[in-house]
TIKOL-966766 format. One record per residue: residue in three letters; x negated, y negated, z of N, C-alpha, C in turn. Coordinates in steps of 0.05 Angstrom, whole numbers, plus 5000, padded with zeros to 4 digits. Last residue first. Example, Ala and Ser with C-alpha at 12.3 -4.5 7.8 and 13.67 -1.06 7.14 Angstrom:
BEGIN
 residu   nx   ny   nz  cax  cay  caz   cx   cy   cz
    ser 4743 5045 5142 4727 5021 5143 4742 4999 5157
    ala 4736 5114 5156 4754 5090 5156 4736 5066 5156
// end
This chain:
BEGIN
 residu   nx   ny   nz  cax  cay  caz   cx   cy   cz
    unk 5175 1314 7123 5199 1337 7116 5220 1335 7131
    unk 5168 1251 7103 5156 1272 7123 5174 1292 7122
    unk 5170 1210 7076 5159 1221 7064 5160 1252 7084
    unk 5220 1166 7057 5216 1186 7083 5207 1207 7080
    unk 5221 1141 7014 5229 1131 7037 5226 1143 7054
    unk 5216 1183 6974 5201 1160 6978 5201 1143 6996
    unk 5242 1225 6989 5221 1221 7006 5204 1206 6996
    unk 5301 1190 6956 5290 1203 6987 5265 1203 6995
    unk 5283 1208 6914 5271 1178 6918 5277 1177 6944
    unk 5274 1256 6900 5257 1244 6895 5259 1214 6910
    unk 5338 1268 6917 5307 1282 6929 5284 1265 6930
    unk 5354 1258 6868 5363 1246 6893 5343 1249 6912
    unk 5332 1278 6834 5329 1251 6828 5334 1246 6857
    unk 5348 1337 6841 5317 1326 6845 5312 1288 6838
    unk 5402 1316 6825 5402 1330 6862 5364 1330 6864
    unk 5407 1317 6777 5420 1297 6792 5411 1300 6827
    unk 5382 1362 6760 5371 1338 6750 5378 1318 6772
    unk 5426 1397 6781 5397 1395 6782 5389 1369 6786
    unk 5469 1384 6740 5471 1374 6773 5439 1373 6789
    unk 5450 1388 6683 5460 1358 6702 5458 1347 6737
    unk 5447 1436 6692 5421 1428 6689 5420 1389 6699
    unk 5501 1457 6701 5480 1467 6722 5458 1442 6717
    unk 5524 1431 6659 5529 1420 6679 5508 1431 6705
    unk 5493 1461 6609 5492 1429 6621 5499 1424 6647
    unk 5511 1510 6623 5473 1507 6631 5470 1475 6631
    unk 5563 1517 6598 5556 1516 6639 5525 1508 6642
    unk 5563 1487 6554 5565 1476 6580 5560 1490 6603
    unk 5492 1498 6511 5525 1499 6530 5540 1495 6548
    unk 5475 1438 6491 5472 1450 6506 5503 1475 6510
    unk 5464 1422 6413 5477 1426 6435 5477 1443 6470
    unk 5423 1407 6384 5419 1434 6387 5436 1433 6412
    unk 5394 1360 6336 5413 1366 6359 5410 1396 6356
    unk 5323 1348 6319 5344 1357 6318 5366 1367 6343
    unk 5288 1288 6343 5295 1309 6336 5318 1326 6336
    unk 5267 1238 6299 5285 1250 6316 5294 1274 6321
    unk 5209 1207 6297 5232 1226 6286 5245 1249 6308
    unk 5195 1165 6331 5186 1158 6295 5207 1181 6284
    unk 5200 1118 6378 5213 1150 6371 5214 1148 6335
    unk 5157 1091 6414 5168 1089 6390 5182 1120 6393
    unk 5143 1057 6481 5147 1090 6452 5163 1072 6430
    unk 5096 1034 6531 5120 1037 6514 5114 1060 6494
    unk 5050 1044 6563 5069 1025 6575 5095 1014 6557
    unk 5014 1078 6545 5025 1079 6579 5037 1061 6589
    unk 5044 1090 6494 5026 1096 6509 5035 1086 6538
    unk 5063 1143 6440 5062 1131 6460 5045 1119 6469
    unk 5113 1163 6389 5083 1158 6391 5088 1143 6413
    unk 5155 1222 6384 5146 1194 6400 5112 1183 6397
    unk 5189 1270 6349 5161 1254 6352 5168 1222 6361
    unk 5220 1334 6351 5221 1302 6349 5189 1300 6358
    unk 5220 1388 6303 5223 1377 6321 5214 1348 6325
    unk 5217 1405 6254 5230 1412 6264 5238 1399 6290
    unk 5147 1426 6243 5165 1408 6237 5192 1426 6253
    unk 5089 1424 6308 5116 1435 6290 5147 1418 6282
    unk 5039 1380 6282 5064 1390 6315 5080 1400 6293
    unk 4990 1377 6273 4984 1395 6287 5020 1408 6301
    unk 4997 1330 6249 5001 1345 6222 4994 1378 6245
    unk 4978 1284 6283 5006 1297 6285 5023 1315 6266
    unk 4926 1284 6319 4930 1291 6291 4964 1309 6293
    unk 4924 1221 6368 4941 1250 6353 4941 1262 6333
    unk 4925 1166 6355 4904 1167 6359 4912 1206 6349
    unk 4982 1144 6388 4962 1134 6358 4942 1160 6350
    unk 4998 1199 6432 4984 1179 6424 4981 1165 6397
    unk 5060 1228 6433 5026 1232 6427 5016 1213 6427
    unk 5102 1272 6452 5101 1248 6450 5066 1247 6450
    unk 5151 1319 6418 5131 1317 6424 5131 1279 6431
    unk 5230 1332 6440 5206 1313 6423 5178 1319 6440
    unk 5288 1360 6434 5258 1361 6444 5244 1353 6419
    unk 5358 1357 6449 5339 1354 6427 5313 1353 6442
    unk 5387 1381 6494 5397 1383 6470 5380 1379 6444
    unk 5349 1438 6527 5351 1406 6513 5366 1406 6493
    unk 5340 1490 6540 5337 1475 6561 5346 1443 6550
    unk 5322 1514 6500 5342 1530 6504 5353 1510 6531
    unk 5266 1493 6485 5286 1485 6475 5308 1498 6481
    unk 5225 1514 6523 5240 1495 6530 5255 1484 6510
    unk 5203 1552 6496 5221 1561 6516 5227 1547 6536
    unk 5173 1526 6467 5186 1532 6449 5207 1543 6474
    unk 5118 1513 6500 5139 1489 6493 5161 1511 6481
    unk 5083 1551 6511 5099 1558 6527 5131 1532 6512
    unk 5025 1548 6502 5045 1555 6482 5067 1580 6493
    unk 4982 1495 6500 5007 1503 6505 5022 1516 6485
    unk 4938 1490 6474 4928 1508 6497 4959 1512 6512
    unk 4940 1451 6437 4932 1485 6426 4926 1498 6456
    unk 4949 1406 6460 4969 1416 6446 4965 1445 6446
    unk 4891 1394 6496 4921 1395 6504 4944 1410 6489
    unk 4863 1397 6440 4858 1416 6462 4887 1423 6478
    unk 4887 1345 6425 4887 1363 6406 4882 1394 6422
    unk 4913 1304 6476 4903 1301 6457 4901 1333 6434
    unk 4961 1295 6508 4944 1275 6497 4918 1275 6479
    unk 5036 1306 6493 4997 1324 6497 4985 1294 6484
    unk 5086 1319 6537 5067 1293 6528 5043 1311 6511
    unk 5156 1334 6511 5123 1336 6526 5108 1319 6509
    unk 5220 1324 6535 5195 1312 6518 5169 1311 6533
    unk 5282 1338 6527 5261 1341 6536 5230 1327 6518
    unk 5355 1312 6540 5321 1311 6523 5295 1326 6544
    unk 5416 1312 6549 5397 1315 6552 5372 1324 6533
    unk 5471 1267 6555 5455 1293 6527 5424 1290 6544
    unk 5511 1235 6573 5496 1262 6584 5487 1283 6572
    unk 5505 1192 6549 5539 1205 6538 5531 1242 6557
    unk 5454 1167 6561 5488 1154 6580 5508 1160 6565
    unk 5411 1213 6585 5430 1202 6563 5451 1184 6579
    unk 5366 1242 6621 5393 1248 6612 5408 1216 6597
    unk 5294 1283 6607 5319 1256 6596 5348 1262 6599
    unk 5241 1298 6620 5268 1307 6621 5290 1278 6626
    unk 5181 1310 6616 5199 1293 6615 5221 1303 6608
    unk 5148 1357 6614 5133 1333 6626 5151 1308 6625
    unk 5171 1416 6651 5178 1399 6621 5162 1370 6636
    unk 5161 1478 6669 5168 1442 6674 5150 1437 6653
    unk 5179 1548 6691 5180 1523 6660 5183 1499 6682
    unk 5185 1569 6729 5159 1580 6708 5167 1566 6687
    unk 5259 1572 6737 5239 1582 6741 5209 1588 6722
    unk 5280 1509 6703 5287 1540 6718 5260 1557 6718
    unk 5267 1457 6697 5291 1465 6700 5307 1492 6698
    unk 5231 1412 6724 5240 1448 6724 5261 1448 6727
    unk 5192 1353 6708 5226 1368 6722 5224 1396 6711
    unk 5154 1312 6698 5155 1342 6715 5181 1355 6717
    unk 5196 1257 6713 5174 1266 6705 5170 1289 6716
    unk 5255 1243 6689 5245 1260 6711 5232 1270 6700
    unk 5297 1179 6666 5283 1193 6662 5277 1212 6682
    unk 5366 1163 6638 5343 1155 6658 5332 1185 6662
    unk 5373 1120 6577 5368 1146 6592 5359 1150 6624
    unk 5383 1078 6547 5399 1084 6577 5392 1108 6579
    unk 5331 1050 6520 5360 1066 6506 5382 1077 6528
    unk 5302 1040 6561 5311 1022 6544 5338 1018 6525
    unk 5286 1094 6574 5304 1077 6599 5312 1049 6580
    unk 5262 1103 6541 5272 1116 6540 5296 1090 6558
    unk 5205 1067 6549 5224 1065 6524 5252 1082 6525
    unk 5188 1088 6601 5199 1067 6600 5213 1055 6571
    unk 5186 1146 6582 5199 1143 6600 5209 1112 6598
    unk 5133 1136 6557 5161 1152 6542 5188 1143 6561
    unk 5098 1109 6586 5104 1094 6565 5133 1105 6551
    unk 5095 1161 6626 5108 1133 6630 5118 1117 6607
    unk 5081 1191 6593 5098 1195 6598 5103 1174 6607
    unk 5023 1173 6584 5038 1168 6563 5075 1175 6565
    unk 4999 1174 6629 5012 1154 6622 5026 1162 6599
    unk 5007 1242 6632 5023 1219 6657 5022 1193 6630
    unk 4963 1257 6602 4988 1256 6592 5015 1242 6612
    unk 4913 1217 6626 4931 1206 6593 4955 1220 6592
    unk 4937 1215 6697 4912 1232 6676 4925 1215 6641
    unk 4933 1152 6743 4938 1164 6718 4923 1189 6701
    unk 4903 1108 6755 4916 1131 6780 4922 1161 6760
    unk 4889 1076 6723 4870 1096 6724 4877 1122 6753
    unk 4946 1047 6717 4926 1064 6702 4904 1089 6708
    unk 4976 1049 6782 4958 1038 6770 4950 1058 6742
    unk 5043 1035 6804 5007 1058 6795 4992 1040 6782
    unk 5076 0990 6837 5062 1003 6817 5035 1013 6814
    unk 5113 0982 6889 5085 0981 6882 5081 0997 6857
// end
């Protein structure tokens, strides 16, 4: 069963739209994912060479200027992209980093952002993670009850 739109706040859809472009390129995606204490990322990407991405959504100009926690999620990604609407004054996102324009049902990735290798032991911790809340997740989609 699919959400619906208006199930949706704007930065959800637009994660979807990130998410379903992503999965285009073989990533597969985890909306919300923590990947350590007092940090979640509104998208967390692993790769089919296992490079991981992070990518926050802000939907609009308030959204952006009221986070300013993003920068202590690049120690967490090999590369991190903002993802924004059309609509985004995107002269607001720090250069340096990647840009997706989105919406709630595809992306563009307009610039890429810079590699910044993980090290391995925080990849493989952050892999297995990743790998063990995916598993989770679709578990109590099937069996919602604890």
């Amino acid at each position: 069963m699919e959400i619906t739109a208006p199930d949706l706040m704007p930065g959800q859809l637009l994660a979807r739209g990130v998410s379903r472009h992503l999965a285009s390129l073989g990533f597969a995606s985890l909306e919300e994912f923590v990947p350590d204490r007092g940090k979640r990322v509104d998208v967390m990407a692993m790769g089919p060479k296992g490079e991981l991405w992070v990518v926050e959504c802000k939907s609009c100009r308030a959204d952006y200027m009221s986070d300013g926690k993003w920068d202590g999620y690049l120690d967490w990604a090999d590369r991190f992209f903002w993802a924004v609407d059309a609509d985004f004054p995107v002269e607001l996102l720090p250069e340096g980093t990647g840009l997706i324009l989105a919406d709630a049902y595809d992306a563009e990735i307009v610039r890429m952002g810079p590699e910044t290798k993980l090290a391995p032991a925080r990849r493989k911790a952050l892999s297995l993670k990743f790998a063990r809340v995916a598993a989770d997740r679709l578990r109590l989609m099937r069996d919602p009850a604890p």
